[in-house]
FITORMAR-43577 format. One record per residue (C-alpha): x, y, z. Coordinates in steps of 0.5 Angstrom, whole numbers, padded with zeros to 4 digits, always signed. Layout:
BEGIN
XYZ/...
This chain:
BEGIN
-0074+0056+0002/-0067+0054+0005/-0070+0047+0007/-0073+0046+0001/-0066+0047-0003/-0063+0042+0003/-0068+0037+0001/-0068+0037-0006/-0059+0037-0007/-0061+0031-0002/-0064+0027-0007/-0059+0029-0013/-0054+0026-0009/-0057+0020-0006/-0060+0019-0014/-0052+0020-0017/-0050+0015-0012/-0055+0010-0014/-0053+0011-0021/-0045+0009-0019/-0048+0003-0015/-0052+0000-0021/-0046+0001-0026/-0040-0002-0022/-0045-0007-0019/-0046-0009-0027/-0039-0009-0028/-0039-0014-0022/-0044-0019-0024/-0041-0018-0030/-0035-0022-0028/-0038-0026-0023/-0035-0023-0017/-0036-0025-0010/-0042-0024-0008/-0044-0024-0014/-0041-0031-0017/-0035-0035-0016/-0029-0031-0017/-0027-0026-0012/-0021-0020-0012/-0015-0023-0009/-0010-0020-0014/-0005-0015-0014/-0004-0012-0007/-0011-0014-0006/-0008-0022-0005/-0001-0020-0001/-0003-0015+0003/-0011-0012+0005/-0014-0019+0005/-0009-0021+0010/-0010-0014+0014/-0018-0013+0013/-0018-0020+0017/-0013-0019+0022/-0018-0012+0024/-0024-0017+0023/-0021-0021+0029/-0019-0016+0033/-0027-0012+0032/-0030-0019+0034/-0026-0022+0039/-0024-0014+0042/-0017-0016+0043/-0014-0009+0041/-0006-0008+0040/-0002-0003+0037/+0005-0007+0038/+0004-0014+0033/+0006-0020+0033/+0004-0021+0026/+0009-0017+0024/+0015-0020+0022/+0019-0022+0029/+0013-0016+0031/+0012-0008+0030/+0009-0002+0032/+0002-0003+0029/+0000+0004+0028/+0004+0006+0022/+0000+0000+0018/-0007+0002+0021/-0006+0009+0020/-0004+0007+0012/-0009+0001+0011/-0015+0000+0016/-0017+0006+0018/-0024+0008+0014/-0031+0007+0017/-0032+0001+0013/-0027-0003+0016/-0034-0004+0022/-0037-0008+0016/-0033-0014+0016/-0035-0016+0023/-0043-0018+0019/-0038-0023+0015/-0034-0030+0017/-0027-0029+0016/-0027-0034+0010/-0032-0029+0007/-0028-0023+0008/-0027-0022+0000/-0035-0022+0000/-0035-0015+0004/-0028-0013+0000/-0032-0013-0007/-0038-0009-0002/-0034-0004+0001/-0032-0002-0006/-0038-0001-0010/-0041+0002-0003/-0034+0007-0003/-0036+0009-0011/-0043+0011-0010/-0041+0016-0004/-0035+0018-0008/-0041+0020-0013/-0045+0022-0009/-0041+0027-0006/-0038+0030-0012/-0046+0030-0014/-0047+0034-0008/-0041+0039-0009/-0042+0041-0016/-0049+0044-0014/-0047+0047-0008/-0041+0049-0011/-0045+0053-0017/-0051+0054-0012/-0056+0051-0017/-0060+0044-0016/-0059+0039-0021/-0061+0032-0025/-0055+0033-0029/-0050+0033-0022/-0051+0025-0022/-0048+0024-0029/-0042+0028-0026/-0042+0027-0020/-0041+0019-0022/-0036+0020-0027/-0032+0022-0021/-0034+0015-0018/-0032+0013-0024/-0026+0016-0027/-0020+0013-0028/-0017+0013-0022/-0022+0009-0019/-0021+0004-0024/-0015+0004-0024/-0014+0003-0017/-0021+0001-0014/-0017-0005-0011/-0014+0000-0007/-0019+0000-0002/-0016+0004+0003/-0015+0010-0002/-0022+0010-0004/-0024+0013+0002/-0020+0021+0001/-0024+0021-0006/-0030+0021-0001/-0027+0026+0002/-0025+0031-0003/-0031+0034-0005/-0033+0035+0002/-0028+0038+0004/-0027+0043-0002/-0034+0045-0001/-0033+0047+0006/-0027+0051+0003/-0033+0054-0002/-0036+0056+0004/-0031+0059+0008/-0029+0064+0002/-0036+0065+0001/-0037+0067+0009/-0039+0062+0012/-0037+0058+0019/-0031+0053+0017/-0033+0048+0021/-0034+0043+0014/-0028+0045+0012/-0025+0043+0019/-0028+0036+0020/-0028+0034+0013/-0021+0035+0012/-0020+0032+0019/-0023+0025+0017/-0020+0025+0010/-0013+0025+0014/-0014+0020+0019/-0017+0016+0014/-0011+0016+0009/-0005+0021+0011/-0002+0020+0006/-0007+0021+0001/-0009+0026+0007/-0002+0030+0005/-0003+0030-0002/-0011+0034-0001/-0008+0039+0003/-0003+0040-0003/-0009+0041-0007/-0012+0045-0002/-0007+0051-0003/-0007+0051-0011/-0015+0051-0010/-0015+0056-0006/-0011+0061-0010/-0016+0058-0016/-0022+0060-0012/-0019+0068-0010/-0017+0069-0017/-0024+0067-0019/-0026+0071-0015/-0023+0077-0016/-0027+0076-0023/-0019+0078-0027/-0020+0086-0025/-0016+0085-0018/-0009+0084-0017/-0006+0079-0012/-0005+0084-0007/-0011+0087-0008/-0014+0080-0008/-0010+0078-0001/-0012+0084+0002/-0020+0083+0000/-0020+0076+0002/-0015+0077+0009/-0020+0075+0014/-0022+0068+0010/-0015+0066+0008/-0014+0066+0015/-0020+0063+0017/-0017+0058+0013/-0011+0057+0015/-0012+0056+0022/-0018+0052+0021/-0014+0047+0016/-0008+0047+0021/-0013+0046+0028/-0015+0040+0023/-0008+0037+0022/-0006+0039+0030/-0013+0035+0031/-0010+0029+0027/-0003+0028+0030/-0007+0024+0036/-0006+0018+0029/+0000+0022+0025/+0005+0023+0030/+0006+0016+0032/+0006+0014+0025/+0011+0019+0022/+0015+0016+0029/+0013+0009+0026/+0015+0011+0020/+0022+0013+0020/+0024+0006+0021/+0022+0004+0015/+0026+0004+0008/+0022+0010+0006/+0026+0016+0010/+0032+0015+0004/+0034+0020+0000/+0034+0017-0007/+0037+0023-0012/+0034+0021-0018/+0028+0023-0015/+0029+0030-0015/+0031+0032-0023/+0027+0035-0028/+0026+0029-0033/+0020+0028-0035/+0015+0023-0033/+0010+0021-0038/+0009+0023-0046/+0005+0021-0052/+0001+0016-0048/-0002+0021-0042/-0008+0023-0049/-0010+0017-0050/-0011+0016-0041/-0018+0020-0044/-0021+0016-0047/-0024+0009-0045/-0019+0004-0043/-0013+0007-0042/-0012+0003-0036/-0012-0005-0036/-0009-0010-0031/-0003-0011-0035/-0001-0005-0035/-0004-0002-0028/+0003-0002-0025/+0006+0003-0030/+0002+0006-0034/+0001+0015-0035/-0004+0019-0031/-0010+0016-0030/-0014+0022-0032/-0020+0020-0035/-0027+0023-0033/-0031+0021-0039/-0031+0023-0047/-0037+0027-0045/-0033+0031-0039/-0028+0032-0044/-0031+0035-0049/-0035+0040-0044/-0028+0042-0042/-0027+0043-0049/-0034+0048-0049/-0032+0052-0043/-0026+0055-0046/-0029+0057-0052/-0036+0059-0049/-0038+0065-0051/-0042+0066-0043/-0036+0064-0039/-0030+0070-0038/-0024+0070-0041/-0021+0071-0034/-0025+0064-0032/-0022+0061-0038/-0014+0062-0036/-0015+0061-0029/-0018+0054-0030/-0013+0053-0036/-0007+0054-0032/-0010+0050-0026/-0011+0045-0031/-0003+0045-0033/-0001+0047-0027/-0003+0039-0025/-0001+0036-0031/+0006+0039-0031/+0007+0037-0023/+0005+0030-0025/+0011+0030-0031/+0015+0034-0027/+0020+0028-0023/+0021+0033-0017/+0015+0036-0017/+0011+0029-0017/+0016+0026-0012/+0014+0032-0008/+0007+0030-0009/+0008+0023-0007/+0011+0024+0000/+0018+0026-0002/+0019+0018-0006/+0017+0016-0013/+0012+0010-0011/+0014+0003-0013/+0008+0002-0018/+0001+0004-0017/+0004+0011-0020/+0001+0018-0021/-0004+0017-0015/-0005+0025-0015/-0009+0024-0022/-0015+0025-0019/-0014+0031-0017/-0014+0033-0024/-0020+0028-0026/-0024+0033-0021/-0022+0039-0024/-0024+0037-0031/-0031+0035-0028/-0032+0041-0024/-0030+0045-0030/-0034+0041-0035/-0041+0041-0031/-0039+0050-0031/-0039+0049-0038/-0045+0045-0038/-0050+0049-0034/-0048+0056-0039/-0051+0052-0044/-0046+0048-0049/-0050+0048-0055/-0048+0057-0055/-0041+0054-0057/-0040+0057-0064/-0042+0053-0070/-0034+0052-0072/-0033+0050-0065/-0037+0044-0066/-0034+0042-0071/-0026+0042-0069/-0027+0041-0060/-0029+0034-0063/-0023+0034-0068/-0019+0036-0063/-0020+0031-0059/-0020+0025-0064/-0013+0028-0065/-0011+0027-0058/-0013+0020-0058/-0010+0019-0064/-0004+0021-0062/-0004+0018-0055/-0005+0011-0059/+0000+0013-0065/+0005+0017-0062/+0010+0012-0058/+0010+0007-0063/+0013+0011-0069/+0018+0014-0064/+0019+0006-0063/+0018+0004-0070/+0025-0001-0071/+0022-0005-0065/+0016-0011-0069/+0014-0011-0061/+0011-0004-0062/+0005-0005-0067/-0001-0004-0065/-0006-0009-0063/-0013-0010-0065/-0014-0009-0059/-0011-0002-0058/-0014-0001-0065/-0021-0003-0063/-0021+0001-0057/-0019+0008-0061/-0025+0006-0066/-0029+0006-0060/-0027+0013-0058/-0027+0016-0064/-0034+0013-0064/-0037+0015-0057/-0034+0023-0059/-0037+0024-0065/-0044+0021-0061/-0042+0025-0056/-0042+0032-0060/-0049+0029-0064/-0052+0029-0057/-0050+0035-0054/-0050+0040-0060/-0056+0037-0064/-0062+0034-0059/-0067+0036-0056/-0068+0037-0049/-0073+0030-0047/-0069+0025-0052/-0061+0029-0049/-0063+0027-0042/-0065+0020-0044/-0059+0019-0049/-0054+0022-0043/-0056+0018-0038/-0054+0013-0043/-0048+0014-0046/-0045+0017-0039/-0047+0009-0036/-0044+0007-0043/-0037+0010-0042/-0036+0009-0034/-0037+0002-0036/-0034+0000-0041/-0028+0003-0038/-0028+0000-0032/-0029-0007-0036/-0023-0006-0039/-0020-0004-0033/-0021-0011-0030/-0020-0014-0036/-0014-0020-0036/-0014-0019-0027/-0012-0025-0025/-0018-0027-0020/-0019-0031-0015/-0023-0037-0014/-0027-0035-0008/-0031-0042-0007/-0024-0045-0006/-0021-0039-0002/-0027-0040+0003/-0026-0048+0003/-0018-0048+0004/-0019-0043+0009/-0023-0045+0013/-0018-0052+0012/-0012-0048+0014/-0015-0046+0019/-0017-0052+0023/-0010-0055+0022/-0007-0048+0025/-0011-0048+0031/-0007-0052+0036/-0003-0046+0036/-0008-0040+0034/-0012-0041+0040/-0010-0036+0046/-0006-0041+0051/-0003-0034+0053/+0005-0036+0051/+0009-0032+0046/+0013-0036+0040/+0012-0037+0033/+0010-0041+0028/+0014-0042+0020/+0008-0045+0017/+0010-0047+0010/+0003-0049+0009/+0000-0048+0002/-0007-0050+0002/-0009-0042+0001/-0005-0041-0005/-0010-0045-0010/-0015-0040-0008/-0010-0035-0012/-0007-0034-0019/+0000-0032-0015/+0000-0032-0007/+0007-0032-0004/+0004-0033+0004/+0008-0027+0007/+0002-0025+0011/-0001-0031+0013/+0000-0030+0020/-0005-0024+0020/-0010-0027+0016/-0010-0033+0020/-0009-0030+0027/-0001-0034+0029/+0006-0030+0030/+0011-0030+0024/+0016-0029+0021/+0014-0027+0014/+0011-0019+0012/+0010-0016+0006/+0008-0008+0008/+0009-0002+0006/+0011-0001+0014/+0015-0006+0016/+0021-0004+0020/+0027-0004+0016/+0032-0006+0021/+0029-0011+0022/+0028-0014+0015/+0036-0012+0014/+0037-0016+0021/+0034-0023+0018/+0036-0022+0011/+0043-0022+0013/+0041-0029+0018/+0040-0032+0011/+0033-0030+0010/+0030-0027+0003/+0028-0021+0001/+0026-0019-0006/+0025-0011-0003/+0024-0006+0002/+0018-0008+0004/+0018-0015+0005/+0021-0022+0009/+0020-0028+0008/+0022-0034+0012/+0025-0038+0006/+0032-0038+0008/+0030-0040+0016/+0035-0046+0019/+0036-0048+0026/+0040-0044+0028/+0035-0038+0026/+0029-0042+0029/+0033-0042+0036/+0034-0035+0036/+0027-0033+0032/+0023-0036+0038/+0020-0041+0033/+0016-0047+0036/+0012-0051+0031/+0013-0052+0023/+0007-0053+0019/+0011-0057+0013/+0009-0057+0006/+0003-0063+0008/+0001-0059+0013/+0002-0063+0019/+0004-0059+0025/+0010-0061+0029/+0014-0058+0034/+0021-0055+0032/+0027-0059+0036/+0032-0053+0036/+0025-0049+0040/+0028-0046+0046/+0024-0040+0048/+0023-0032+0046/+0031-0032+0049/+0036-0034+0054/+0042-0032+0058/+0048-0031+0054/+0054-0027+0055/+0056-0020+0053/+0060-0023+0048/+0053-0023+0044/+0052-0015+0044/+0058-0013+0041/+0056-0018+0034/+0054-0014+0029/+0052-0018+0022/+0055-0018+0016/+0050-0017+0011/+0052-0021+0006/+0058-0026+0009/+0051-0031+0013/+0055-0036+0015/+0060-0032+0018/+0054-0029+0021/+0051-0035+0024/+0058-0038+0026/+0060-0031+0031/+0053-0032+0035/+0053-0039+0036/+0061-0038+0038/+0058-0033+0042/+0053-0037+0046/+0058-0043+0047/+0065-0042+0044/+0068-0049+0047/+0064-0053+0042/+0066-0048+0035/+0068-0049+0030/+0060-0051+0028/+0059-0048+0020/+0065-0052+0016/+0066-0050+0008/+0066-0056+0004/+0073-0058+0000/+0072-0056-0007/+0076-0061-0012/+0074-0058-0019/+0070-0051-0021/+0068-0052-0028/+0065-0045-0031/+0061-0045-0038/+0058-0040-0040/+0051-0041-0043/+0051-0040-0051/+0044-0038-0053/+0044-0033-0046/+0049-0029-0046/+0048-0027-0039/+0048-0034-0036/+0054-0038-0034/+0053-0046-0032/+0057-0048-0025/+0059-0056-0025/+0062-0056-0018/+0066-0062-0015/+0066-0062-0007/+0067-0067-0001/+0063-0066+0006/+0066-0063+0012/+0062-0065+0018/+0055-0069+0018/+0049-0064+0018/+0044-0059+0013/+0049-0057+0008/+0047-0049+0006/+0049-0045+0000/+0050-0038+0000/+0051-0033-0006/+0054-0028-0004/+0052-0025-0011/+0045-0023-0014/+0045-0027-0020/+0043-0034-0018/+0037-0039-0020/+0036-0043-0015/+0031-0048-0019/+0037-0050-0024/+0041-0053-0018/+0042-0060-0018/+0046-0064-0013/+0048-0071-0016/+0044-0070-0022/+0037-0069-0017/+0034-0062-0017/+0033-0059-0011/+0026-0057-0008/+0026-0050-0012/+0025-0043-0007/+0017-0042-0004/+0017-0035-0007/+0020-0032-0013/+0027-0032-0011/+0032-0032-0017/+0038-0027-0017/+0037-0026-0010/+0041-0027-0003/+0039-0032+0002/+0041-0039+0005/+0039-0044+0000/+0039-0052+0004/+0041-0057-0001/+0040-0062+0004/+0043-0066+0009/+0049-0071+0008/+0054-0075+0013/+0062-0073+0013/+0066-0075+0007/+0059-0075+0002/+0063-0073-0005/+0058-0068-0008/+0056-0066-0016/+0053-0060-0016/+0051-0056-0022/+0047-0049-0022/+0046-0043-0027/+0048-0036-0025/+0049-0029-0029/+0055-0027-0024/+0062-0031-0027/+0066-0031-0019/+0066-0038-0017/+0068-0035-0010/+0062-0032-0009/+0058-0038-0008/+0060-0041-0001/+0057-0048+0000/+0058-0049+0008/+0055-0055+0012/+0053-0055+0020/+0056-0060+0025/+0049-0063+0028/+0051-0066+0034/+0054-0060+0037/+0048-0055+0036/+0044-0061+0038/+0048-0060+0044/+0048-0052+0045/+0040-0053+0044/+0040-0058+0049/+0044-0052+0054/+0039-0046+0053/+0032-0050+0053/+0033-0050+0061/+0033-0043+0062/+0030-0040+0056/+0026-0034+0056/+0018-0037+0056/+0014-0030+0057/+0007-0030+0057/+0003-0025+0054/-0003-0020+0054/-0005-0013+0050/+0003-0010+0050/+0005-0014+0055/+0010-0019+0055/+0013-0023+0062/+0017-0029+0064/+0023-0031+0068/+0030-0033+0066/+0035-0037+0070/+0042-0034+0069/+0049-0037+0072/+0055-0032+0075/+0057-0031+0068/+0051-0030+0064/+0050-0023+0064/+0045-0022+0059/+0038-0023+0057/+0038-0025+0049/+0031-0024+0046/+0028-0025+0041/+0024-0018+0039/+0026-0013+0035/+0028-0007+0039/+0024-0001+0040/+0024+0006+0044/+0016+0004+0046/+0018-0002+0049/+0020+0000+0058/+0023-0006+0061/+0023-0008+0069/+0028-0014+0071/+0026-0017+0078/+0021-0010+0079/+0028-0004+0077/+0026-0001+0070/+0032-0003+0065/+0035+0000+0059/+0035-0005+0055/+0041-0005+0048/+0040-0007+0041/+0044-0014+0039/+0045-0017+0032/+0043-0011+0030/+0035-0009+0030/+0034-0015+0036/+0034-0014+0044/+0038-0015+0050/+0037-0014+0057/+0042-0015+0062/+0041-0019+0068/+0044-0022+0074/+0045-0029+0077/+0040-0033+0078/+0033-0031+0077/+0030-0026+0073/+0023-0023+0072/+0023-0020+0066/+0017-0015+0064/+0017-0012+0058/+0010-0006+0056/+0010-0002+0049/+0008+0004+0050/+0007+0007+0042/+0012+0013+0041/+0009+0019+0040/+0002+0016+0042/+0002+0021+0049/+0004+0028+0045/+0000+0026+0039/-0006+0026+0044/-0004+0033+0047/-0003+0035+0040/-0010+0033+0038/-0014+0036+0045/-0011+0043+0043/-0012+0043+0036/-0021+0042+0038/-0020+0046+0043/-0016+0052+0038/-0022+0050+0033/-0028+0051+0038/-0024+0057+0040/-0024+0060+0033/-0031+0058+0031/-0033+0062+0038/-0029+0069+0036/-0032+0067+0029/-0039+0068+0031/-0036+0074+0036/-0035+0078+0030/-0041+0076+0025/-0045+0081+0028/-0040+0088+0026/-0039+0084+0020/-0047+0086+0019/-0046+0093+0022/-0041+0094+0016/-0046+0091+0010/-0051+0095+0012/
């Protein structure tokens, strides 16, 4: 009998995963996405940051070059942190069936392939959950694969995995309360935490309100809670020693990261964070319905919490069904606004966030709530929901409307004054299509037969899930994947000179854009992942943030926190940052003059500089100082003769500068706003605009080159900006001859390491007044270093780079990463499998007293 259920929940799975594939795989065609047509989905994070890591990760499975420290990182970074976050699902292995041109092809694949194991999963949860085979676990279950949630974020692929997850480890939580073994329990919630700690974290959040959930309903509503403790002592435990056992068993991926993690800008503490002002109103209602999400407003949106009209109405149901308790009705209603309230709440959804409100993307807790409205529905759906008294089958309906309608209307008569807040047609006909599919809804599941109910089911859940999620894709701005795949493969050949392993360690800034037409908006942060070369850019949501402070205050742009870009690189940044070819904008390949190594021999004067983060010149001026004091000053602000300030009548907020200036020395002249507020593509000199920045740089800081001219040039330069300070725009120009010459200096002895895996070595030549190695990789605890053999501590300089000191003469310098917390993680891992084995052991010990007992 046991295998005969086995197989048959076997089969309703398998079913309710083919279903979601059919319908996300039609939305697909429909939009004749990769490898179904032409278009492909680079677009949002999609474009900037998964394409560029799947295909570093696909190189590293084909050619089994494995390192958890990455050049590709900006200056370089401890790689654990964005694999634990980004590339640790199981259907990464994939990638290597496809070229890396094609890797958008095996992204659209990966997604229709994680939705219909998310159906499937949920399909298999809801029949071992109530202990009955059914045909309708594979609408439900779909409706999960399908929900809102995914069709809000379905290109955030590394998060689809932990909704695989979620149902599997909720049964096998189901399993322990009901007496079973924890094994499920423990290797599901394992797998959903290394796949994706930070969704892992929010599951184990959920895992301690579902199983107070769980008891109570246990408990039918006759016990009280400490009769209820009492009575599920033993499997509370078993719970909670498995659910921590399966934790330790992670910190071998956890420990490392949390370590990685600090270092980024995510630790801070933002105050605001942690009030009670409510986070969402009105518009949550109408996220119940069809398109609630749509591209334009995928970074800022309510909770997503659709599930399907249908689910909805069976929720409905199930709170005024005549066959489920009162008891079950409050537990469920309070588990339900207990979610939704800790989503409005700011603290409360902070908390659930790791502490820090996401940076667009928001309420990634919302399908937690889509879950237990599912679950819920289908309970109401196996009691029968025709049983529901006759007025109810009038008003659940109604009901629904209003929210609806309350959800569209609500914010715009809160906003009436405001002509931008009328509805649109399209608003009006998605309400429409609502109010539509309920009152179908209500027919179908109050008034049909058995025979034509099925059939009718099947297709307005398939209706629902699709049309929701055309309208989620609705207005994305897709990629053109036959042009991506050309200009890749274009790029590539051009970058190969220096993407071929000659072994040496340097960098490249590629201003190549041949990639950027296969996109609607790419800015090339991450093109040294994708393309297989070491860098400078990064957009991450890892990325070291001392490094990212260290290159900004040199003169690089930073929009946020969780990028750098090289727009702002200039001779003196090149010199220091290692980098030996440039790419131009025409795609041809040189080699950078000012290259003189990954470091070179300075004095100690270097370490003691620590860099302004607004004052760059200054910045730039000190280090070179420091390199060659007899050579200075090497930076010389121009002499202004007339500053005119005209404030911009139709934008209030805008001022126009007319600046009259004479050059001071021959060389590149830079300007520096010290200020946000300039736009740098209104920037004129002599009446010629100057070439606008690569990426949308606009009121923010970093050093902008508004060409080369000779000493004595008299300059006319006009720009807008929102800040009314002349002083704070600095214009300086660099004396050419003499950094020639400091260049000329270090190229003899420049540090030119080789490197291997997390090795890097090389020799240095100092003279007797040389005592230190300046070199250019971002410092780290992980790195132990050996000079001529002797382990060497080495020191931080410039505020985020190294320092070893050296001795006169050569040197040997051997650099090893070693990844923190790596070592301890893995003790941590091994104790946790062997504490779980040792639980299951003295578990099984006691089954036979538990028998004794019963019988």
């Amino acid at each position: 009998m046991l295998t005969k259920f086995r197989q048959s929940i076997g089969v309703t799975t398998a079913i309710s995963g083919v279903f979601a594939l059919l319908i996300i795989t039609g939305v697909m065609i429909a939009y004749q996405i990769t490898p179904f047509g032409r278009q492909n989905l680079l677009f949002s994070d999609n474009a900037a940051q998964y394409v560029t890591f799947l295909t570093a990760l696909r190189h590293a499975l084909v050619t089994h070059q494995f390192s958890l420290y990455s050049f590709g990182l900006s200056l370089g970074s401890n790689a654990v942190p964005t694999l634990a976050y980004y590339l640790m699902s199981p259907f990464n292995l994939g990638l290597v069936f496809f070229p890396a041109a094609q890797v958008p092809s095996a992204i659209t694949l990966m997604i229709i392939l994680k939705v219909a194991c998310i159906s499937a999963a949920m399909a298999y949860f809801l029949q071992r959950h109530f202990e009955i085979v059914s045909g309708w676990a594979v609408l439900f279950g779909a409706a999960f694969g399908l929900c809102g949630f995914v069709a809000a974020d379905y290109f955030d692929i590394m998060w689809l995995d932990s909704l695989i997850c979620l149902p599997l480890i909720i049964n096998g939580l189901d399993t322990i309360v009901r007496g079973g073994k924890p094994t499920r329990f423990f290797v599901w919630l394992l797998f959903g935490v290394i796949v994706n700690y930070y969704l892992g974290y929010m599951i184990c959040i959920f895992i301690v309100c579902y199983t107070v959930y769980i008891i109570y309903e246990d408990g039918h509503g006759q016990l009280s809670f400490s009769q209820l403790l009492n009575q599920n002592k033993d499997h509370l435990l078993t719970i909670v020693f498995s659910g921590l056992f399966s934790l330790m068993s992670a910190m071998v991926i956890l420990v490392p990261t949390i370590i990685g993690m600090m270092q980024t800008a995510k630790h801070a503490y933002v105050s605001a964070n942690f009030t009670f002002r409510s986070m969402f109103s009105f518009p949550v209602l109408a996220q119940l319905g069809i398109g609630g999400v749509s591209y334009g407003n995928h970074l800022i949106h309510a909770p997503a919490i659709f599930s399907s009209l249908i689910v909805t109405l069976l929720v409905g149901c199930y709170f005024v069904h005549p066959n489920i308790s009162r008891s079950s009705k409050w537990h469920a209603a309070i588990f339900l606004l207990g979610l939704l309230l800790s989503m409005k709440v700011c603290i409360t959804n902070t908390i659930w966030h790791l502490f820090q409100q996401p940076s667009g993307f928001p309420f990634r807790q919302a399908f937690f709530f889509s879950f237990m409205m599912i679950t819920i529905s289908y309970g109401a759906w196996l009691k029968n929901a025709k049983l529901v008294s006759r007025h109810w089958k009038v008003a659940l309906p109604a009901i629904i409307m209003g929210c609806l309608i309350l959800g569209t209307f609500g914010p715009h008569f809160l906003m009436m004054s405001s002509a931008s807040n009328r509805l649109s047609s399209t608003q009006l006909g998605i309400l429409t299509l609502n109010i539509s599919v309920i009152v179908l809804g209500s027919l179908i599941i109050f008034t049909t037969g058995r025979l034509l109910q099925s059939c009718l089911m099947i297709g307005l859940f398939a209706g629902e899930l699709s049309g929701n999620f055309l309208i989620a894709m609705a207005g994305s701005p897709f990629g053109n994947q036959i042009q991506y795949q050309q200009r890749y493969q274009r790029e590539a050949a051009i970058l190969k000179p220096i993407t071929k392993d000659s072994g040496q360690l340097y960098r490249t800034n590629n201003q190549s854009r041949l990639i950027n037409n296969s996109f609607q908006r790419y800015y090339n942060y991450n093109d040294a992942l994708l393309f297989n070369y070491r860098g400078i850019s990064e957009y991450n949501s890892t990325i070291n943030d001392t490094t990212r402070r260290t290159l900004n205050s040199l003169g690089l742009f930073s929009k946020n926190v969780r990028r750098i870009s090289a727009q702002g690189l200039n001779p003196v940044t090149e010199m220091l940052l290692g980098v030996k070819y440039n790419v131009s904008p025409s795609n041809r390949l040189t080699q950078n003059t000012s290259y003189v190594g990954m470091g070179f021999p300075t004095s100690k004067s270097l370490t003691t500089i620590q860099l302004h983060p607004t004052d760059k010149f200054t910045n730039l001026e000190k280090i070179l100082v420091s390199i060659n004091k007899g050579e200075a000053p090497y930076f010389y602000p121009v002499r202004k003769t007339r500053v005119q300030l005209i404030r911009n009548k139709s934008k209030q907020t805008n001022y126009r500068y007319h600046l009259q200036m004479t050059v001071n020395t021959t060389g590149p002249l830079y300007l520096n706003a010290r200020l946000r507020g300039t736009n740098y593509t209104t920037i004129t000199v002599n009446g010629k605009h100057i070439a606008s920045p690569k990426v949308p740089a606009n009121r923010f800081r970093f050093l902008d080159r508004l060409g080369s001219y000779t000493k004595g040039t008299k300059l006319s330069v006009a720009l807008t900006s929102a800040i009314p300070y002349p002083e704070a725009l600095q214009f300086e120009s660099m004396n050419q001859w003499k950094f020639k010459k400091l260049v000329a200096s270090l190229q003899f002895p420049g540090y030119v390491p080789k490197i291997q895996g997390n090795q890097i070595s090389g020799d240095i030549i100092a003279n007797r007044h040389q005592r230190s190695a300046f070199l250019s990789i971002p410092f780290d605890k992980g790195w132990q270093i050996k000079v001529n053999g002797h382990p060497t501590a080495p020191g931080k300089v410039l505020n985020g780079l190294m320092a070893v000191p050296i001795k006169s003469g050569l040197n040997y310098i051997v650099l090893t990463y070693h990844t923190p917390g790596l070592i301890i993680g893995s003790i941590f891992s091994i104790l946790g499998l062997v504490s779980f084995i040792c639980l299951s052991m003295v578990l099984k010990l006691k089954e036979p007293l538990k028998h004794r007992k019963r019988s």
